[in-house]
KOLVEX-792134 format. One record per residue (C-alpha): residue in one letter; x, y, z. Coordinates in nm, 2 decimals, m for minus. Each point is the difference from the previous one (the first is absolute). Layout:
<atoms>
   resn     east    north       up
      A        X        Y        Z
...
</atoms>
This chain:
<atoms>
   resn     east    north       up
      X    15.94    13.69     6.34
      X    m0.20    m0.20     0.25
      X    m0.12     0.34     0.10
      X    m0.14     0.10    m0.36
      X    m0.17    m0.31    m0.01
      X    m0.17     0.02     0.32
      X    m0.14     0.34    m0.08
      X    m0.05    m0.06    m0.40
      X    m0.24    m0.31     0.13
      X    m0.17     0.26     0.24
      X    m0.11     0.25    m0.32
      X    m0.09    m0.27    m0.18
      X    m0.26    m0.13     0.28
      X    m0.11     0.32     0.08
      X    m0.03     0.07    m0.40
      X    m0.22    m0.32     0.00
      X    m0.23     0.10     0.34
      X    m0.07     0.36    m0.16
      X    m0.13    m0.19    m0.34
      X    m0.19    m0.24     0.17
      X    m0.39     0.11     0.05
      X    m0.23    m0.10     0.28
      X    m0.37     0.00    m0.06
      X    m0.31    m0.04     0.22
      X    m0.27    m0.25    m0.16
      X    m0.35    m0.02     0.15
      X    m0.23    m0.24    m0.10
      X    m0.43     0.01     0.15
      X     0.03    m0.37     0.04
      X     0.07    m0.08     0.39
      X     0.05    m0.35    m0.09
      X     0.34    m0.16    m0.09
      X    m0.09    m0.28    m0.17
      X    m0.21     0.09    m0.32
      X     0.09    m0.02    m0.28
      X    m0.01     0.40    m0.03
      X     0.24     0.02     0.31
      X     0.23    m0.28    m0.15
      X     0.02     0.19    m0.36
      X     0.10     0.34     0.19
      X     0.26    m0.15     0.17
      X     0.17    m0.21    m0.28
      X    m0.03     0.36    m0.19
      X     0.20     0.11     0.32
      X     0.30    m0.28    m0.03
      X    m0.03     0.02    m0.36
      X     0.09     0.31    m0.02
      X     0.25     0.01     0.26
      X     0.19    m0.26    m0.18
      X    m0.04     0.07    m0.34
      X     0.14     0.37     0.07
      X     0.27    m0.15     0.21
      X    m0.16     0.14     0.32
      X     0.01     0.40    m0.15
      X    m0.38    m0.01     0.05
      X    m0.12    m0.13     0.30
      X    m0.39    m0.01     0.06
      X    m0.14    m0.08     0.38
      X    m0.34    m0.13    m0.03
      X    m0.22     0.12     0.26
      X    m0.36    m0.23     0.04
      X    m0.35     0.16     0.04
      X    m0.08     0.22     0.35
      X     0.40     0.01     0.08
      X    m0.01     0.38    m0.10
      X    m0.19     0.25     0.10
      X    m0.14    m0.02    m0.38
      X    m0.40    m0.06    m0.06
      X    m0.03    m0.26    m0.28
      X    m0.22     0.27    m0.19
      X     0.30     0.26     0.02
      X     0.29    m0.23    m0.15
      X     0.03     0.15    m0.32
      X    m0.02     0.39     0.18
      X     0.28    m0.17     0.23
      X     0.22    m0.10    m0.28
      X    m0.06     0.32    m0.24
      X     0.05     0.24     0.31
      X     0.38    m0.23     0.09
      X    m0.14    m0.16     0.30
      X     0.09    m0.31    m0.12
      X     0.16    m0.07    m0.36
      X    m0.16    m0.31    m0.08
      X    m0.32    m0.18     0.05
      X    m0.25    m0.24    m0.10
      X    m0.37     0.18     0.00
      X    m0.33    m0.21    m0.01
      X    m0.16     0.32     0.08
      X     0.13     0.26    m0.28
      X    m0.37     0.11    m0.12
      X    m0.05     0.27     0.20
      X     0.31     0.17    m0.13
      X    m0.04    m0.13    m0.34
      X    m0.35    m0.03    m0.03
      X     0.04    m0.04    m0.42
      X     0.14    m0.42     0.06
      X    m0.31    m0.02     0.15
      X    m0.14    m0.10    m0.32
      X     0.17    m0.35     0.03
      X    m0.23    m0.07     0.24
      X    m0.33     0.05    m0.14
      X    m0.22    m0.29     0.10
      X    m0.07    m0.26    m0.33
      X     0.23     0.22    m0.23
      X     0.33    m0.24     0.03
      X    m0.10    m0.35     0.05
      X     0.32    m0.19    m0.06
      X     0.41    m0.02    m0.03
      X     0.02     0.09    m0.37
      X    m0.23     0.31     0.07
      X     0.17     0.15     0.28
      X     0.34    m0.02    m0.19
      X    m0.14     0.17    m0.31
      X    m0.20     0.22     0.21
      X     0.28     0.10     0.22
      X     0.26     0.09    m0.27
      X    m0.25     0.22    m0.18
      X    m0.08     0.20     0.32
      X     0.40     0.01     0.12
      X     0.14     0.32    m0.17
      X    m0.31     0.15     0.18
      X     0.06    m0.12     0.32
      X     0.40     0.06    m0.03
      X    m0.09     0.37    m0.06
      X    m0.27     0.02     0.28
      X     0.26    m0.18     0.29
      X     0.26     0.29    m0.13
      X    m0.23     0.25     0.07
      X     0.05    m0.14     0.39
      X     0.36     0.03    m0.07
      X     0.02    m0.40     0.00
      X     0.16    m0.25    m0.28
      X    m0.26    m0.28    m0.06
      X     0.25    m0.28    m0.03
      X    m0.26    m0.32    m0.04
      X    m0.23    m0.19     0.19
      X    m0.19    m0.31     0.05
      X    m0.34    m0.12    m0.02
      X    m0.23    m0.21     0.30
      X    m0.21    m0.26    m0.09
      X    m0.40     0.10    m0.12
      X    m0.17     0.17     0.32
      X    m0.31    m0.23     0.07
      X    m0.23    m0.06     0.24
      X     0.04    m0.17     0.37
      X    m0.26     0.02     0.23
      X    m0.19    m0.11     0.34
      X    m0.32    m0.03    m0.16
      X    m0.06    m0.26    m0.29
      X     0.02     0.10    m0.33
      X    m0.07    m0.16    m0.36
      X    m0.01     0.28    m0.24
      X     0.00     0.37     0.00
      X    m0.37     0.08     0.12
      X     0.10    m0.14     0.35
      X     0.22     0.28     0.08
      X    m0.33     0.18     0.01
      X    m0.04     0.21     0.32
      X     0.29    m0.10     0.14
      X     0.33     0.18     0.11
      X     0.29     0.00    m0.23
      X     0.37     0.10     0.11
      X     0.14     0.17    m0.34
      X     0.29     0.15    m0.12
      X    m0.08     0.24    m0.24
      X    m0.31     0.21    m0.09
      X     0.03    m0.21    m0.33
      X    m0.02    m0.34     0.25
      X    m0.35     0.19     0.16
      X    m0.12     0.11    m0.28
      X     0.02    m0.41    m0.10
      X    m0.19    m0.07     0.31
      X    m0.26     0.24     0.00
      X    m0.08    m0.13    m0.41
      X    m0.11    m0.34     0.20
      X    m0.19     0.20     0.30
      X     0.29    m0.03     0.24
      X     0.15     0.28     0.22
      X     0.36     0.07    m0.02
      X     0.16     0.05     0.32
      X     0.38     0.15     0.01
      X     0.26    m0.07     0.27
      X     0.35    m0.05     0.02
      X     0.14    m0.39     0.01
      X     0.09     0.01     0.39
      X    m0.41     0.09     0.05
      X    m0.13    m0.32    m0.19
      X     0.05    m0.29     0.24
      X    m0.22     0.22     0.28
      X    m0.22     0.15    m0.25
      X    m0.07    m0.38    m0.09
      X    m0.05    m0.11     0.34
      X    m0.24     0.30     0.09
      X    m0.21    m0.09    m0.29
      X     0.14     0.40    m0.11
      X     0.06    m0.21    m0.32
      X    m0.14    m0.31    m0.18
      X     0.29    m0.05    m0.23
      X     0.28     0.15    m0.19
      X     0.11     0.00    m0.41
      X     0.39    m0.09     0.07
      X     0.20    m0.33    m0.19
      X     0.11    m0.36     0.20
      X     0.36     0.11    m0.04
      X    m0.10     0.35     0.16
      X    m0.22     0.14     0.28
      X    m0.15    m0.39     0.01
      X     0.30    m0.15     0.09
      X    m0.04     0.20     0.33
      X    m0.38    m0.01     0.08
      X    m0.08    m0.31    m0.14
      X    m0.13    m0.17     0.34
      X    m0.29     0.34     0.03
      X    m0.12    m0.06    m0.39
      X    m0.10    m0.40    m0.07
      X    m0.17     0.06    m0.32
      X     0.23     0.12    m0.35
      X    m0.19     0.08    m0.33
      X     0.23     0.01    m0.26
      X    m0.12     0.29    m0.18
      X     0.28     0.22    m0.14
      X    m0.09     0.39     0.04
      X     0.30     0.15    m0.06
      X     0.36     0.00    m0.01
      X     0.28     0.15     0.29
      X     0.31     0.10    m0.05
      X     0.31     0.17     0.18
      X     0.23     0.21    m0.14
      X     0.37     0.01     0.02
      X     0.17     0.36    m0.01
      X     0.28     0.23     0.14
      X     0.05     0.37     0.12
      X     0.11     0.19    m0.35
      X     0.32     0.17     0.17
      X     0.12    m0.33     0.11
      X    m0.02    m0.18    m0.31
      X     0.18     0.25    m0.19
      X     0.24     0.06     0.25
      X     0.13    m0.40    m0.12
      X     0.18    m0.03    m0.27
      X    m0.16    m0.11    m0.32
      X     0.12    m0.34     0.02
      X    m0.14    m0.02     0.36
      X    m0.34     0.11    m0.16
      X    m0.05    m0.27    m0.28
      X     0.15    m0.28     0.30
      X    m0.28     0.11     0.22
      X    m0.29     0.02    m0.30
      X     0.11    m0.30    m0.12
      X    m0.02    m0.19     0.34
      X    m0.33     0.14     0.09
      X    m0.12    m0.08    m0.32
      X     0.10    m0.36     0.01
      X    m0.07    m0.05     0.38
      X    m0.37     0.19    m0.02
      X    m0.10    m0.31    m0.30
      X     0.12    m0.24     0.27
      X    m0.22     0.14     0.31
      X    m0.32     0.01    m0.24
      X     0.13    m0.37    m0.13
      X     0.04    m0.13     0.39
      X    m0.28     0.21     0.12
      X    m0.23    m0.23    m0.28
      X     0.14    m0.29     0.13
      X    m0.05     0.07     0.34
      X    m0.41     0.07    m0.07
      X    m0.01    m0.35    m0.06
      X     0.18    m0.11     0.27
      X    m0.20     0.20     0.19
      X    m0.31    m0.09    m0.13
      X     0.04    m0.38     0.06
      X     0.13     0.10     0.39
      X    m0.31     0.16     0.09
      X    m0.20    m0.24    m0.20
      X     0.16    m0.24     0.24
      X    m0.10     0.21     0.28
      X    m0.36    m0.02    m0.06
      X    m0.06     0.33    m0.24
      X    m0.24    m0.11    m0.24
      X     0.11     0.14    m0.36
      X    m0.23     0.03    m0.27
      X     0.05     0.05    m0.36
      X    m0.19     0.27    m0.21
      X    m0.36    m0.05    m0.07
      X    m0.08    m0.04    m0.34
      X    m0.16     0.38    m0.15
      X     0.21     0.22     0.29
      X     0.30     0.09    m0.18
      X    m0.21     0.10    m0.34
      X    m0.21     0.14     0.24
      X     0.25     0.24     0.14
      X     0.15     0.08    m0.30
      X    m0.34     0.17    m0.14
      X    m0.10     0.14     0.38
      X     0.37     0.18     0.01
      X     0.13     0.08    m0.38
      X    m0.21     0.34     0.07
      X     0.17     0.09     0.31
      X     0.38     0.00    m0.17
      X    m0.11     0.30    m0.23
      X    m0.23     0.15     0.29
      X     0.32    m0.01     0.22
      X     0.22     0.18    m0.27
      X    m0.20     0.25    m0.11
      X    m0.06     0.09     0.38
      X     0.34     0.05     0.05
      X     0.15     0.12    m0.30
      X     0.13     0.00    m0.36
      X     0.30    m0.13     0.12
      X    m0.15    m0.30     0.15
      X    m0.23    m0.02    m0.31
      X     0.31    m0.02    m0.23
      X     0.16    m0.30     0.28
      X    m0.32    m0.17    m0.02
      X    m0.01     0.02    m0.38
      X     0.36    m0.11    m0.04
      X    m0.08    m0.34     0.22
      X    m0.30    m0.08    m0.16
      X     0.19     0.05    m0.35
      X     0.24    m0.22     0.13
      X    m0.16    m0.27     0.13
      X    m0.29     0.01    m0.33
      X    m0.32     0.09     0.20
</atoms>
């Protein structure tokens, strides 16, 4: 009898190892304590416990695989790694670049219309990659820190920029800056070299590391970044469908709470390197209306350029957000 039991117990744990499911996360951040690093790995415990440990996720942080942060989303369609956090998704899916246009979404409420209009798109162009888009979250507004002072847009004028995005040069160039583009590990020496004059990134983001090179902030809002949350195709069907909706539903509630801490920590931040000496200065008065008129051209200049498809995004977010 003791016999039976012994080997009934052994099925039963080997029944439970073969239906549990390992999965490799990747995240570009290198830094643990964000708040985009915390969210991924409460996602990771979350769902661990909430599918009483049948799905196991292992994050791995930024520059720990042998994965560019450009390639993440070609990492996670091609199985490399089944889940991942991309900041850098626009040069597979070059269509959600239209959330980032500079002056076209200028606040919370905008995004979140403009976003769920443009989502059935951008599900449809991440399955084309062989990739679920599962959610996301949102940085703060990218403005303007630099080593030279600065007081409205005009002073950008002949000097070097680091962007993001052709859509973040094509900002600077509008005010007679030039746009300079280099990877986030380049911008501390590019700022010492004088390579660079200053960068478009958020307190909470590429400020919180280069603070000490940039002691002037202007707090003009370009544009919006985001980072999207997704998951090789064949291993999300491979789960069950109850597995599924736990993991959209976590991601879902846990990529609100990143863009929630990530606003919280902009201020934090703010007042930090305020503290530190970084003189911030509010908008001047005429450079947002300013903007707007200089840059409402380029959105339909940009779409038509690159397609009906991105003419019928573009015209979904505008009809979204009423402009």
């Amino acid at each position: 009898m003791k016999l039976k039991m012994i080997v009934a117990s052994a099925v039963m744990a080997c029944t439970v190892a073969a239906h549990a499911t390992s999965w490799t996360g990747y995240t570009y951040s290198s830094v643990s304590t964000t708040a985009a690093v915390k969210g991924m790995t409460r996602i990771s415990e979350r769902v661990a416990s909430e599918t009483d440990g049948d799905l196991d996720i292992k994050i791995h942080l930024g520059k720990t695989l042998q994965i560019k942060s450009s390639d993440i989303t070609q990492a996670v369609g091609d199985g490399i790694v089944d889940f991942a956090a991309d900041y850098f998704f626009s040069g597979n899916v070059p269509i959600a670049r239209v959330l980032n246009l500079p002056m076209l979404i200028e606040n919370d409420q905008e995004w979140q219309k403009a976003y769920a209009a443009m989502l059935p798109m951008l599900e449809e162009s991440f399955a084309q990659q062989d990739v679920v888009l599962l959610g996301g979250y949102r940085y703060p507004q990218q403005v303007f820190f630099t080593t030279f002072p600065i007081d409205e847009l005009s002073d950008i004028e002949g000097h070097k920029i680091r962007v993001t995005s052709p859509e973040q040069g094509k900002f600077v160039e509008t005010f007679g800056g030039l746009p300079i583009t280099l990877s986030g590990s380049e911008v501390p020496t590019a700022l010492e070299r004088g390579v660079i004059d200053g960068v478009l990134t958020a307190s909470a983001g590429g400020a919180k590391k280069w603070h000490e090179f940039l002691p002037n902030n202007y707090r003009f809002a370009v544009n919006y970044g985001n980072s999207m949350i997704i998951a090789n195709i064949d291993s999300f069907e491979d789960l069950d469908k109850d597995e599924q909706a736990t993991l959209r539903d976590i991601v879902a509630d846990e990529g609100d709470k990143i863009s929630a801490e990530f606003i919280e920590d902009e201020k934090k931040q703010m007042a930090f390197q305020q503290s530190k000496g970084m003189k911030i200065t509010m908008v001047a008065d005429g450079d947002a209306q300013k903007a707007r008129d200089l840059l409402r051209p380029y959105w339909s200049e940009w779409a038509k350029e690159n397609g009906p498809q991105y003419e019928q995004a573009l015209s979904l977010v505008l009809k979204a957000i009423g402009k």
